[in-house]
N, C-alpha and C positions, 0 to 999 in steps of 0.2 A: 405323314403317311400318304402316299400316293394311289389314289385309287386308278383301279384298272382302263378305267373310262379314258385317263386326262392322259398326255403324256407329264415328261416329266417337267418341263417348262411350263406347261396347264398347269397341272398340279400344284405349284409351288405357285404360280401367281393367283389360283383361288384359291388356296392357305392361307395367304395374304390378305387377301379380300374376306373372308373369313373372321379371320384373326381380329381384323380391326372394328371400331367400333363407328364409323362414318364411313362415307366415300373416299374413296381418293383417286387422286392422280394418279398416272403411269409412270411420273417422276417417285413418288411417296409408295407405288405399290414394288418398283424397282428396287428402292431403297431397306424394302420391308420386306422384301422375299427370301425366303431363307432357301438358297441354293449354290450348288458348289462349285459353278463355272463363274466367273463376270458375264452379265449377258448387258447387250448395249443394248440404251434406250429404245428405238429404233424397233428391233428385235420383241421386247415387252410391249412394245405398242401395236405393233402387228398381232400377236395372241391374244394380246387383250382386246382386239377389236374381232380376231375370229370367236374367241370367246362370246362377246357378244352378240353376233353373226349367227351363231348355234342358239340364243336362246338362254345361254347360263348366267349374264350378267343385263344389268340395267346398265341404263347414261344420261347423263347430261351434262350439256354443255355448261362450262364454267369457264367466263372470259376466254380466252383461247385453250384455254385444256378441257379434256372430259374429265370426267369426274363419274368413276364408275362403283357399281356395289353388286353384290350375287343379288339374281333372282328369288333364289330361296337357301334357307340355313343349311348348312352341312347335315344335319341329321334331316331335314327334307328333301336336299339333294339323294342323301344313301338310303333313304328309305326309297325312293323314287326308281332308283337302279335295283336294289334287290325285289323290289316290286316287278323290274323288267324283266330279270335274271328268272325270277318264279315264273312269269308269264310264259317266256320262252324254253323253259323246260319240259322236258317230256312229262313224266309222270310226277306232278307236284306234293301232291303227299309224300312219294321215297325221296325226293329232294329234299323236302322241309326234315323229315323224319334224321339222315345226314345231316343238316346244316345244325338242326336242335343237338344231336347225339355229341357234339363238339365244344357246347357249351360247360363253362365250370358249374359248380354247385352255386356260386353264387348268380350266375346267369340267369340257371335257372329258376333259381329265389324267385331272381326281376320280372323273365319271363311269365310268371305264375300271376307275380304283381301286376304286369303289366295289359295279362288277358283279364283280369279280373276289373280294371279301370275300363276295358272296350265293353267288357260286357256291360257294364253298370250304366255308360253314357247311351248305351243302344237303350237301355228299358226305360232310361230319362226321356230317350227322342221317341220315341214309340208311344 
């Protein structure tokens, strides 16, 4: 699932970096990207270095390849953006009010579950 952010060659090479459970190579994250064109190495080595350029991936060097991995986990990553997306809206209450109104029942189950885990860590920290 492509987020709006990436394009769609981003998208599929932090999937991949995602998906996996180590670092890897641009040879191994080529190999592991699930996308519908052939794209030449060359090509993923370039986005993978604007990738990290931007800020969304780590590196290091390994023998003569990088060896790259995300910054932060996909649910950090999408929290981070709908954190910007809130920021940058007008009136965030009729925003949130719409974004909530779209959820299933069982969303909102989680939802309920999930203010009830914020609230309880704040009266820990406090």
């Amino acid at each position: 699932m492509a987020m709006r952010e990436f394009g769609e060659l981003e998208a599929a090479i932090m999937d991949a970096l995602w998906r996996s459970d180590r670092p890897l190579a641009v040879r191994e994250v080529r190999e592991s990207m699930d996308y519908e064109r052939d794209v030449a190495y060359t090509t993923v080595m370039t986005v993978t270095n604007i990738l990290y350029h931007k800020g969304l991936l780590e590196r290091e060097k390994a023998g003569r390849a990088w060896l790259y991995w995300p910054r932060e986990s996909r649910e950090e990553h999408t929290a981070r953006v709908m954190s910007e997306v809130f920021s940058a809206c007008g009136d965030r209450g009729t925003t949130m009010l719409r974004f909530v109104e779209s959820f299933s029942d069982e969303e909102m189950a989680r939802l309920c579950d999930v203010l009830s885990e914020v609230r309880a860590q704040r009266t820990r920290a406090s």
